[in-house]
Structure formats: C-alpha cells, structure tokens
mmCIF file of the N, C-alpha and C atoms, coordinates in Angstrom:
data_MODEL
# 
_entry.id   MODEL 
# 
loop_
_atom_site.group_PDB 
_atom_site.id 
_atom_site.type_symbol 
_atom_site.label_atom_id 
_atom_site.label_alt_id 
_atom_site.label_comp_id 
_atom_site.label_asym_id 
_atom_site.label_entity_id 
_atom_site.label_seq_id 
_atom_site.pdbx_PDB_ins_code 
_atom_site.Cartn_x 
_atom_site.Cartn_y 
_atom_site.Cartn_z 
_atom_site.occupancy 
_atom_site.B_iso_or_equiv 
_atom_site.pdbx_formal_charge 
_atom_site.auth_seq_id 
_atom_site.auth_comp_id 
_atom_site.auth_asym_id 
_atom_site.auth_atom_id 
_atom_site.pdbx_PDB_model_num 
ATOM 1   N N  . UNK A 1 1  ? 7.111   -12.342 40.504  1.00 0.00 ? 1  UNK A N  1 
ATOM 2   C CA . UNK A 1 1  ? 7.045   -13.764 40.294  1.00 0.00 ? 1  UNK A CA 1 
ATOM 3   C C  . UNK A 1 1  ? 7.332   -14.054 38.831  1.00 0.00 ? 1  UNK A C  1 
ATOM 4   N N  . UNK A 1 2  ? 8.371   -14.737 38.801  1.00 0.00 ? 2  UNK A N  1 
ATOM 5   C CA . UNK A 1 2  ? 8.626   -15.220 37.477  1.00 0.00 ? 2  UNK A CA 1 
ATOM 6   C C  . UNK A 1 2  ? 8.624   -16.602 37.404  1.00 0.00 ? 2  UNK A C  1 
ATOM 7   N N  . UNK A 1 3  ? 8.444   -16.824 35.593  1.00 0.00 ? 3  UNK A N  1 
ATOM 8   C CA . UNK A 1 3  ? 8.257   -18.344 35.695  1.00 0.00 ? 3  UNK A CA 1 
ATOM 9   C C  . UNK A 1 3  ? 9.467   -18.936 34.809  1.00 0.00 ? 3  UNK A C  1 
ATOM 10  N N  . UNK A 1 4  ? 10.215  -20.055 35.020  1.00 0.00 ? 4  UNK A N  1 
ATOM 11  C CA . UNK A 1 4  ? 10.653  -20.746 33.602  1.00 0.00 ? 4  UNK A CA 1 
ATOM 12  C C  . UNK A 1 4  ? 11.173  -20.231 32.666  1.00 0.00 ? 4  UNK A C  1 
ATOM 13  N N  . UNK A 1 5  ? 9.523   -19.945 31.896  1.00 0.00 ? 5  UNK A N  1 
ATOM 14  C CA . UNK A 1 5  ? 9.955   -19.511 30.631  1.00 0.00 ? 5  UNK A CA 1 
ATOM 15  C C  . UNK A 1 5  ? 9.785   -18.158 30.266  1.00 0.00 ? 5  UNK A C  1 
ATOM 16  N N  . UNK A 1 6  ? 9.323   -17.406 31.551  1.00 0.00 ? 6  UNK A N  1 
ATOM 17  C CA . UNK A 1 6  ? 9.978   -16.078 30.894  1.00 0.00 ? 6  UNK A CA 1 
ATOM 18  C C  . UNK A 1 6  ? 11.174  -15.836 31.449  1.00 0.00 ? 6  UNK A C  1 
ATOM 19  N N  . UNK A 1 7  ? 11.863  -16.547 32.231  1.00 0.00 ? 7  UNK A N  1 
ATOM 20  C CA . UNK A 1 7  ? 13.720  -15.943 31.999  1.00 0.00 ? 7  UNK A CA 1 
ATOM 21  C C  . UNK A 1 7  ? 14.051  -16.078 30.633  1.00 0.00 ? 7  UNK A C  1 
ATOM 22  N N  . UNK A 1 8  ? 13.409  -18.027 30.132  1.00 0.00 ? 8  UNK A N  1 
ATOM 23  C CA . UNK A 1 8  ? 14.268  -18.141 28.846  1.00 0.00 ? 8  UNK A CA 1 
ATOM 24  C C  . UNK A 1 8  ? 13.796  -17.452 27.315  1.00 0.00 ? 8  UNK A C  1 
ATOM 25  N N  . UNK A 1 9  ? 12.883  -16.725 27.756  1.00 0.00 ? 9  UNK A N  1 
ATOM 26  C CA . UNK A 1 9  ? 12.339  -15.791 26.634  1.00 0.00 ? 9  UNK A CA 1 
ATOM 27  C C  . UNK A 1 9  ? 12.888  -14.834 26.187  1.00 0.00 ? 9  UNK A C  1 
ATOM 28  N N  . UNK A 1 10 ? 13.757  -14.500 25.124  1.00 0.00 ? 10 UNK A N  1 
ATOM 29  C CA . UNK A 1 10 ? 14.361  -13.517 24.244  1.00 0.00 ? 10 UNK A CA 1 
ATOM 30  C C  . UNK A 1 10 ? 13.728  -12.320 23.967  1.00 0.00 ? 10 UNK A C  1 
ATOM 31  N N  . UNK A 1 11 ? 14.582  -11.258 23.853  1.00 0.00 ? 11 UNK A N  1 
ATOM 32  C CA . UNK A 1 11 ? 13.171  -10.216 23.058  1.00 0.00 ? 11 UNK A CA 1 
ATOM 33  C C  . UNK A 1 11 ? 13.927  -9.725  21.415  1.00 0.00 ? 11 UNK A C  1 
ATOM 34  N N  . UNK A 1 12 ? 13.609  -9.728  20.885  1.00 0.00 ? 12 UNK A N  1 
ATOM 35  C CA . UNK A 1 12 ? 13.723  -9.353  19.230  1.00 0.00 ? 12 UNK A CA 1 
ATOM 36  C C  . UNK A 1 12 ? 14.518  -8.013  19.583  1.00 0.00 ? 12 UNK A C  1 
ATOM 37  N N  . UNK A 1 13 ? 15.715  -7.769  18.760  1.00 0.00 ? 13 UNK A N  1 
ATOM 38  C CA . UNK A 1 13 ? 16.172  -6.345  18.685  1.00 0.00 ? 13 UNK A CA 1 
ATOM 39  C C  . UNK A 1 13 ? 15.556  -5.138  18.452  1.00 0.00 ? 13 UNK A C  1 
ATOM 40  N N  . UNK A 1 14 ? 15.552  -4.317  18.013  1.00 0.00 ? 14 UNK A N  1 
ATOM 41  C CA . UNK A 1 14 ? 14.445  -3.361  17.361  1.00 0.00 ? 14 UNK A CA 1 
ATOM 42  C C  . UNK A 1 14 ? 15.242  -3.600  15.562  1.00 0.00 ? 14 UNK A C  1 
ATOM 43  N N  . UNK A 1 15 ? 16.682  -3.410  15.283  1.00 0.00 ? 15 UNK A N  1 
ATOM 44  C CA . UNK A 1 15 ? 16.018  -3.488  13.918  1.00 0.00 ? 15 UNK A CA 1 
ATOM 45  C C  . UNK A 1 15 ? 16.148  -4.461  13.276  1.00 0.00 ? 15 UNK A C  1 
ATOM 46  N N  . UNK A 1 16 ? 15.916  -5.599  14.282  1.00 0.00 ? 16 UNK A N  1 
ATOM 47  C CA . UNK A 1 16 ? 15.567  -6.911  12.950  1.00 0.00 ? 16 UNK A CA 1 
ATOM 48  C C  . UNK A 1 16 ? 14.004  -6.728  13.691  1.00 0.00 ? 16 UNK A C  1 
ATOM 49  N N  . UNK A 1 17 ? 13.346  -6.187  14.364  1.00 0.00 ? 17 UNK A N  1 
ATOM 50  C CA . UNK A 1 17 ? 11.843  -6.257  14.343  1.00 0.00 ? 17 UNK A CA 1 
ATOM 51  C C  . UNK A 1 17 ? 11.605  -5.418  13.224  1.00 0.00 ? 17 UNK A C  1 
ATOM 52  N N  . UNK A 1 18 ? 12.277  -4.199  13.031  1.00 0.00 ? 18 UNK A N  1 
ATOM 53  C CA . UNK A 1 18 ? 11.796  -3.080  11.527  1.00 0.00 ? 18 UNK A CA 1 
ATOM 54  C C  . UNK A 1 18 ? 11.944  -3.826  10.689  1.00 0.00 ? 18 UNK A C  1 
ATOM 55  N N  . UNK A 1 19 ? 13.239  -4.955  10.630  1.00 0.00 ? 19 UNK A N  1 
ATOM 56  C CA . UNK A 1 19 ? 13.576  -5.838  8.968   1.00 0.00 ? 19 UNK A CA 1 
ATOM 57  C C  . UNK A 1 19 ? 12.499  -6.843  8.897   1.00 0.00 ? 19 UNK A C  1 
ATOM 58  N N  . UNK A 1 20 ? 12.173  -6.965  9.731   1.00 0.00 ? 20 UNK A N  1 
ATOM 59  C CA . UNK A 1 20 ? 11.227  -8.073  9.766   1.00 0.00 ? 20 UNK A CA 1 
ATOM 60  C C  . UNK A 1 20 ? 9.800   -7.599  9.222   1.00 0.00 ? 20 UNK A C  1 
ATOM 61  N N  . UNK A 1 21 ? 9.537   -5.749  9.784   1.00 0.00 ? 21 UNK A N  1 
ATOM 62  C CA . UNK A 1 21 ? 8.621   -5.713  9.499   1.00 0.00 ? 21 UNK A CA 1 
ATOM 63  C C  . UNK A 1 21 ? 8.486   -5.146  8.313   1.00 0.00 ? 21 UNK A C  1 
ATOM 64  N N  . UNK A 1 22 ? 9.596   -4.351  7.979   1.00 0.00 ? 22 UNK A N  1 
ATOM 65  C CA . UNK A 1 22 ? 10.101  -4.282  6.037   1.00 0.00 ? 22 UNK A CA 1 
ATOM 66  C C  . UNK A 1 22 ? 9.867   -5.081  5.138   1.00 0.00 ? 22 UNK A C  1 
ATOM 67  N N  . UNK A 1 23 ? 10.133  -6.085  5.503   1.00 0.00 ? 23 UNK A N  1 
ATOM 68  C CA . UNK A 1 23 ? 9.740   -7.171  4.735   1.00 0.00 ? 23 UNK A CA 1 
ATOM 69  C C  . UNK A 1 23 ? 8.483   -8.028  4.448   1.00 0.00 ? 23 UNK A C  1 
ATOM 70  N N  . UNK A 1 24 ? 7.739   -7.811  5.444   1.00 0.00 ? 24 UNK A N  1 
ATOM 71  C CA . UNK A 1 24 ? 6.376   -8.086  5.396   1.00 0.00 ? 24 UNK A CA 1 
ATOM 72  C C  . UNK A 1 24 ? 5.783   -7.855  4.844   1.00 0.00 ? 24 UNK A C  1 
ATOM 73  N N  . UNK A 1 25 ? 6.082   -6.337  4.823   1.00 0.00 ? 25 UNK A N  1 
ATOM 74  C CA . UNK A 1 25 ? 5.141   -5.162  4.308   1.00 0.00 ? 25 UNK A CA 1 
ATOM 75  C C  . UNK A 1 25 ? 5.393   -5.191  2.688   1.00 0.00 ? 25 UNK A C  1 
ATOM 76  N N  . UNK A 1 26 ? 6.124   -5.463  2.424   1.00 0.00 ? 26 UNK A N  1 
ATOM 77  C CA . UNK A 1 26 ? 7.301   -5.378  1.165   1.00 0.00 ? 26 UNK A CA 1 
ATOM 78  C C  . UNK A 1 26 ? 6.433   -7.450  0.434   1.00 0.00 ? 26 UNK A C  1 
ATOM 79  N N  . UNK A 1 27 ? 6.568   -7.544  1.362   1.00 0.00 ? 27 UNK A N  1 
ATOM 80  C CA . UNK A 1 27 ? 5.688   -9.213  1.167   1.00 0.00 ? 27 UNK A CA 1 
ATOM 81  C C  . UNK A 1 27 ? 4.408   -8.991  0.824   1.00 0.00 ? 27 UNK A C  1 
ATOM 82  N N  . UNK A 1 28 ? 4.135   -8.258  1.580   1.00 0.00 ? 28 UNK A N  1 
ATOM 83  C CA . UNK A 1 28 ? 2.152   -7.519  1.215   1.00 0.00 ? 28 UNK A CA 1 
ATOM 84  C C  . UNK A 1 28 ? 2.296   -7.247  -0.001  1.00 0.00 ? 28 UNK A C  1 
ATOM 85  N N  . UNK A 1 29 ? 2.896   -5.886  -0.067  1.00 0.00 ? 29 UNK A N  1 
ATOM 86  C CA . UNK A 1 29 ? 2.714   -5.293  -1.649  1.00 0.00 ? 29 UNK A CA 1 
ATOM 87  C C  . UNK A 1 29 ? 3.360   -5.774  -2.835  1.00 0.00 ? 29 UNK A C  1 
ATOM 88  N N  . UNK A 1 30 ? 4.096   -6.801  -2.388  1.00 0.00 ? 30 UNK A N  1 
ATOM 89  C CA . UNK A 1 30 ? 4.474   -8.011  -3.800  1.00 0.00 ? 30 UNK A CA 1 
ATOM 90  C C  . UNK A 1 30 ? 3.772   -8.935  -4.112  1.00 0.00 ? 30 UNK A C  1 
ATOM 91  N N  . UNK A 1 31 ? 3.114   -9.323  -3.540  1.00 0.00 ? 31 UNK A N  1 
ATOM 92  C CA . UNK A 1 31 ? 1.287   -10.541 -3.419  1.00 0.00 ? 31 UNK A CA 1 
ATOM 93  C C  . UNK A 1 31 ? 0.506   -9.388  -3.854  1.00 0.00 ? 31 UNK A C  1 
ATOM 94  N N  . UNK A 1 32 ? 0.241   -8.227  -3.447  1.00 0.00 ? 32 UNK A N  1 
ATOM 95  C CA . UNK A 1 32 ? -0.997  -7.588  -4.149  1.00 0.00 ? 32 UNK A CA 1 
ATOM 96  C C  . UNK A 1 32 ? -0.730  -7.026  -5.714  1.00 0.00 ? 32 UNK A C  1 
ATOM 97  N N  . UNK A 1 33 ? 0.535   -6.852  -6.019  1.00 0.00 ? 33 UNK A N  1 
ATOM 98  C CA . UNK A 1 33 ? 0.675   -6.442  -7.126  1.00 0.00 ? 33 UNK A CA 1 
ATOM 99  C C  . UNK A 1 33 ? 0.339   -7.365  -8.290  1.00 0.00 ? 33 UNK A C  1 
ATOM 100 N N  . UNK A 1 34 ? 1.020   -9.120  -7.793  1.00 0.00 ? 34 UNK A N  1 
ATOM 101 C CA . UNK A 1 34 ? 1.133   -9.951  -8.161  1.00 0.00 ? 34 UNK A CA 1 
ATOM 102 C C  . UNK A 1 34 ? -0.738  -10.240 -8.897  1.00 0.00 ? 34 UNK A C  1 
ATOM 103 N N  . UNK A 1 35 ? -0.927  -10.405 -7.848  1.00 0.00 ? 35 UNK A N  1 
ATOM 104 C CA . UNK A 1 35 ? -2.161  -10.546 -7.506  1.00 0.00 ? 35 UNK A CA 1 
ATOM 105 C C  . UNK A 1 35 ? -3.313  -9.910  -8.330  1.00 0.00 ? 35 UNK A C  1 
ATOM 106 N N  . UNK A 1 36 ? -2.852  -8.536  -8.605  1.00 0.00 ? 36 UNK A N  1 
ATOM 107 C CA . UNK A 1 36 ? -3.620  -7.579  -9.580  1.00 0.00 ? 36 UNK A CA 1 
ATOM 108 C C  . UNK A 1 36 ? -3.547  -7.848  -10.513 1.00 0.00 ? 36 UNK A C  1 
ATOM 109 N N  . UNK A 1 37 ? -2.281  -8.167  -11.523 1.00 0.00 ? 37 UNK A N  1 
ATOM 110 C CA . UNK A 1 37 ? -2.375  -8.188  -12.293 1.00 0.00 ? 37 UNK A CA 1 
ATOM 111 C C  . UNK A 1 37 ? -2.598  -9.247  -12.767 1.00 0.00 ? 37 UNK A C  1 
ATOM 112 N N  . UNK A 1 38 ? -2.794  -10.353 -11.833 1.00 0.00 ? 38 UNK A N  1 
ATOM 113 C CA . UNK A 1 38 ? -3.327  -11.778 -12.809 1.00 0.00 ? 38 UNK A CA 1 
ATOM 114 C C  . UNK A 1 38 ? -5.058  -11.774 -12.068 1.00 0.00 ? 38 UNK A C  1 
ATOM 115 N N  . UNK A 1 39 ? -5.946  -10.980 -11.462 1.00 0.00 ? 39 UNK A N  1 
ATOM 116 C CA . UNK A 1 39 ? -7.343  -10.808 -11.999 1.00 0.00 ? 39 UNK A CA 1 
ATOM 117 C C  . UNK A 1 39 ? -7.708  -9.531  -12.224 1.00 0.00 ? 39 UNK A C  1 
ATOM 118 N N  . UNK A 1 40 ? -7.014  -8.256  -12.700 1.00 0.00 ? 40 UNK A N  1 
ATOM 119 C CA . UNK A 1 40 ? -7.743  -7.361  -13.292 1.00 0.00 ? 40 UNK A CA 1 
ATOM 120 C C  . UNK A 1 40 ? -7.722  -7.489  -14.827 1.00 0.00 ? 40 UNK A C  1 
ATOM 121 N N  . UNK A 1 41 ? -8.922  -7.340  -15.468 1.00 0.00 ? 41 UNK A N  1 
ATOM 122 C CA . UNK A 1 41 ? -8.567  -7.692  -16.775 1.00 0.00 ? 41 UNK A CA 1 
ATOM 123 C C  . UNK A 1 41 ? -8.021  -6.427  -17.219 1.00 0.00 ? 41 UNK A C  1 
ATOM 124 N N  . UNK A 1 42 ? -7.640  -6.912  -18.585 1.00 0.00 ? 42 UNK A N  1 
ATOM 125 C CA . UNK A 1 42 ? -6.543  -5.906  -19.739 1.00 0.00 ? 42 UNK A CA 1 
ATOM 126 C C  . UNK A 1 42 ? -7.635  -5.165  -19.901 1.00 0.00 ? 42 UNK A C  1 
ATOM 127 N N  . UNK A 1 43 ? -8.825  -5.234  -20.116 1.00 0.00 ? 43 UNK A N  1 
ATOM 128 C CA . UNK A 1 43 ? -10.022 -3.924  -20.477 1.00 0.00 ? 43 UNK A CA 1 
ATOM 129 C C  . UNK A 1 43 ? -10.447 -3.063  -19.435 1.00 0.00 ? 43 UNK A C  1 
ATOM 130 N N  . UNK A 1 44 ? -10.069 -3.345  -18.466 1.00 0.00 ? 44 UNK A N  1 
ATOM 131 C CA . UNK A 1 44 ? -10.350 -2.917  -16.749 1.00 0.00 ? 44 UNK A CA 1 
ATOM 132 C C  . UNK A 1 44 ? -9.376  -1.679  -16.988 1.00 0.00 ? 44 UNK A C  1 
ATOM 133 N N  . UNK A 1 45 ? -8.163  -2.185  -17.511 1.00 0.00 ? 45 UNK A N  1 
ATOM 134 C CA . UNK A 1 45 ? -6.735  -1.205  -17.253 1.00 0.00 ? 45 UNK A CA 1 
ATOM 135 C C  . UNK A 1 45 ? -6.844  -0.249  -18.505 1.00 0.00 ? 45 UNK A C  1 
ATOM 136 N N  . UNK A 1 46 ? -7.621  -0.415  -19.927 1.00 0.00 ? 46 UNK A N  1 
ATOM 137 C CA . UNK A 1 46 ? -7.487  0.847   -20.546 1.00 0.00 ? 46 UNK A CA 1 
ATOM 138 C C  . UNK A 1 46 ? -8.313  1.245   -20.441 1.00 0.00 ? 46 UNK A C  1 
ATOM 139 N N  . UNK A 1 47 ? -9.560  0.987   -19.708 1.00 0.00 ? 47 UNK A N  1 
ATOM 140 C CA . UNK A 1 47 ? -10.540 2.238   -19.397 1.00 0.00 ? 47 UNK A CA 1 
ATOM 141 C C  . UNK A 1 47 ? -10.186 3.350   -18.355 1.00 0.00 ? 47 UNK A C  1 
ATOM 142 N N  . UNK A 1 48 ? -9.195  2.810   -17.520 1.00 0.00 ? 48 UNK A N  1 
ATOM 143 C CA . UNK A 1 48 ? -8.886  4.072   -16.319 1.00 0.00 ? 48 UNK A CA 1 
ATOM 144 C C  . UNK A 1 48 ? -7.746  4.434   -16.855 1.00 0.00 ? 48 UNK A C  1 
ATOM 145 N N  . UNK A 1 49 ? -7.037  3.965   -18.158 1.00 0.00 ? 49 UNK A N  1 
ATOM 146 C CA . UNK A 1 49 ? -5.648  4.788   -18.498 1.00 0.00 ? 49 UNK A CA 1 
ATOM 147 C C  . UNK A 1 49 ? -6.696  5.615   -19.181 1.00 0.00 ? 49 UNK A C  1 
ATOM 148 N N  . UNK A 1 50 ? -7.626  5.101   -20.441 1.00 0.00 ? 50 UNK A N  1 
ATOM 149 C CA . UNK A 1 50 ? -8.444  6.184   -20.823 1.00 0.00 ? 50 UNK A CA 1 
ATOM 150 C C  . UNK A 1 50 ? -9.200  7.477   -20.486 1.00 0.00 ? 50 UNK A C  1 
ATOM 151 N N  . UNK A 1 51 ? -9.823  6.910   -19.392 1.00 0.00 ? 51 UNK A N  1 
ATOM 152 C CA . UNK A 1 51 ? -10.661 7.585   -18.726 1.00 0.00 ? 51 UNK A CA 1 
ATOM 153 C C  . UNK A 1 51 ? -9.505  8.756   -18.268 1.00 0.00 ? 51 UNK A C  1 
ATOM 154 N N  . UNK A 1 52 ? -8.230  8.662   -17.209 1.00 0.00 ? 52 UNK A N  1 
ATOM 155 C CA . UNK A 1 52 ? -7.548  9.263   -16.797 1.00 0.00 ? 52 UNK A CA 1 
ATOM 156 C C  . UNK A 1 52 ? -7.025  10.385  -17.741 1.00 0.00 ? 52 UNK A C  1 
ATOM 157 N N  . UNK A 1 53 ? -6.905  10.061  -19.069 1.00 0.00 ? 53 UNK A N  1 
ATOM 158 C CA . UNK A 1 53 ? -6.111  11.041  -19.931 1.00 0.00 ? 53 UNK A CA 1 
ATOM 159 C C  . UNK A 1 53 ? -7.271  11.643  -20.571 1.00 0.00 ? 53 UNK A C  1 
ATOM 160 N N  . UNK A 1 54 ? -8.316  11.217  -20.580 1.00 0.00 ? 54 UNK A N  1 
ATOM 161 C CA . UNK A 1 54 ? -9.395  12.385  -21.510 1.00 0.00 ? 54 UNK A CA 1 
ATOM 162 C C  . UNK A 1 54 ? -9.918  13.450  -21.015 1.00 0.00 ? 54 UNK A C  1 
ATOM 163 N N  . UNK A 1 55 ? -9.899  13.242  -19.805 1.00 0.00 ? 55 UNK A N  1 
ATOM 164 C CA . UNK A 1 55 ? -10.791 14.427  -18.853 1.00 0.00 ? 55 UNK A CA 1 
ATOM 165 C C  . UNK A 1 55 ? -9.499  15.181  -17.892 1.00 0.00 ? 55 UNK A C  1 
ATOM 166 N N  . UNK A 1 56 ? -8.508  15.953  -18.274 1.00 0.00 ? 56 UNK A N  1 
ATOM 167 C CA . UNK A 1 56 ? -7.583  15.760  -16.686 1.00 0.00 ? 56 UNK A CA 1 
ATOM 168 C C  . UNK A 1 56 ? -8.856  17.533  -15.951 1.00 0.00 ? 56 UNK A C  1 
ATOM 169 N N  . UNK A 1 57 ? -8.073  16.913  -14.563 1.00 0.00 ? 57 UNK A N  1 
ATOM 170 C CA . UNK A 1 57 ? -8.795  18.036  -13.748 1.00 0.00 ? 57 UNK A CA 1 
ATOM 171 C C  . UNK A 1 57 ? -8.291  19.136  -13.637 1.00 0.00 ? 57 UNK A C  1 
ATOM 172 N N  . UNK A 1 58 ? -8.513  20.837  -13.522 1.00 0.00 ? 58 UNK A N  1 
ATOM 173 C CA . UNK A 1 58 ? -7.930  21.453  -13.227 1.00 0.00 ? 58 UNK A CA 1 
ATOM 174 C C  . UNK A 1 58 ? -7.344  21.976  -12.006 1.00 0.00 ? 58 UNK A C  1 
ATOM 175 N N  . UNK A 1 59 ? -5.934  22.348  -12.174 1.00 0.00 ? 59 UNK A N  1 
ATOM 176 C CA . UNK A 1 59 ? -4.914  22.026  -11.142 1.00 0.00 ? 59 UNK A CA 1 
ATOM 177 C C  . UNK A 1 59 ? -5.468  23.268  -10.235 1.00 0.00 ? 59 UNK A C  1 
ATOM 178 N N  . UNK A 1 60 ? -6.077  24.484  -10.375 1.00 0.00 ? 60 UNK A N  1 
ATOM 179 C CA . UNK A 1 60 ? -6.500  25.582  -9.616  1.00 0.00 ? 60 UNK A CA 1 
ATOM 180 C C  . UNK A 1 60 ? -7.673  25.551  -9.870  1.00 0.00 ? 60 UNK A C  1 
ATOM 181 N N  . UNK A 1 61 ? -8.260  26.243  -8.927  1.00 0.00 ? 61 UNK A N  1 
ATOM 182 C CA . UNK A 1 61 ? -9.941  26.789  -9.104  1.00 0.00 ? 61 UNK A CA 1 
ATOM 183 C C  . UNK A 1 61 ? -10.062 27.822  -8.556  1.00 0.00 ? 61 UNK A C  1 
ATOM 184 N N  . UNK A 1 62 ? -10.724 29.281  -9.247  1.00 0.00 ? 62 UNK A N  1 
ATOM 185 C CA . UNK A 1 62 ? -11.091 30.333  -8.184  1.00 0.00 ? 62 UNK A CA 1 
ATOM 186 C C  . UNK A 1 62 ? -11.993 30.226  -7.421  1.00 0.00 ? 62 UNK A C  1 
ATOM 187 N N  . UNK A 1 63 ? -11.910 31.180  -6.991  1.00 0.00 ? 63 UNK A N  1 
ATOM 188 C CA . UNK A 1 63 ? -13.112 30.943  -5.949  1.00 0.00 ? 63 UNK A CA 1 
ATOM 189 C C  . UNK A 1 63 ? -14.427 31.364  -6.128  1.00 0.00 ? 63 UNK A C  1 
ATOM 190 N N  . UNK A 1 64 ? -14.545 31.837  -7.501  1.00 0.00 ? 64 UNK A N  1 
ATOM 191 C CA . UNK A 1 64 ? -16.007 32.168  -7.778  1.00 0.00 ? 64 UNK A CA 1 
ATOM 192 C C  . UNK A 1 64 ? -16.722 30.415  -8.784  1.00 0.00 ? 64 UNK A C  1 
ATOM 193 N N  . UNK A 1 65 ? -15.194 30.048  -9.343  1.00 0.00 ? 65 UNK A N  1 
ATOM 194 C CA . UNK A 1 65 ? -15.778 28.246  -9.551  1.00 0.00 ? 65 UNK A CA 1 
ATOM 195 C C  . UNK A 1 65 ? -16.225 27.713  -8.968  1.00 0.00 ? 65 UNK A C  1 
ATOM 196 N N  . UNK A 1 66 ? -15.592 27.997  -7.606  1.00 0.00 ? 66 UNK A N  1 
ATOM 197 C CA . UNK A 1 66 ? -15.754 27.166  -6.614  1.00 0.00 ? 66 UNK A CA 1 
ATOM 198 C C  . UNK A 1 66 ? -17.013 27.199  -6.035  1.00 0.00 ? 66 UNK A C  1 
ATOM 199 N N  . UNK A 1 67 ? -17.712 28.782  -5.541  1.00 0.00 ? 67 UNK A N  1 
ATOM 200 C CA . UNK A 1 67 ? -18.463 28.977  -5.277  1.00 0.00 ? 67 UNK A CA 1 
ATOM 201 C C  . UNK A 1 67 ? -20.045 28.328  -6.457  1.00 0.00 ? 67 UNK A C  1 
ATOM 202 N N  . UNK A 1 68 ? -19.350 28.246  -7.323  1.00 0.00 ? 68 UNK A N  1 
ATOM 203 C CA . UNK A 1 68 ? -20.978 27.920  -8.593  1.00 0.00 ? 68 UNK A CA 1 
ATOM 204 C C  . UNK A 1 68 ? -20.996 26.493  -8.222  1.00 0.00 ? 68 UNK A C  1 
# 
C-alpha cells in the first residue's frame, strides 16, 4: 500500500548525502573553533602551551618503571 506522497518522494544520492554530510561536519568544527577562540582566554592557552613543554612524558617505559 502506497500513498501519494511516497511515490512523489525522492531519495538523496549517496554522494551528495556524504557532501552534505562533509559539510556539516566541516560546519561543526568551524563553529567550534570559532567558538574557542572567542571564550577561551589568552591565559587559559599559555598555561597548557606551558604546562605541555615543561614536563614532556617519556616516549618508552621499562617494565620494571612500570612495575614501581
């Protein structure tokens, strides 16, 4: 049983549904970037550049480090 309007109902290709959803996504992370940087403050951002470069972690650990 069909009705109306699902004969006249279209279905989206697949890749203008991917462009579509490329772009969204691509829409997301251009609002959040945006977004960051007009409320994280400037003192927010050199404490984790700071923080990041004073301490780095080491890239291996044996396994008796590991174990202590």
């Amino acid at each position: 049983m069909s009705t109306e309007s699902d004969d006249n109902r279209r279905e989206v290709s697949v890749p203008v549904r991917l462009g579509l959803y490329g772009a969204l996504l691509l829409a997301a992370f251009a609002i959040a970037y945006i977004l960051a940087g007009a409320l994280v403050p400037d003192q927010t951002v050199q404490r984790w550049q700071e923080h990041s470069t004073t301490a780095p972690a080491p890239a291996i650990q044996s396994i008796h480090e590991v174990a202590l």
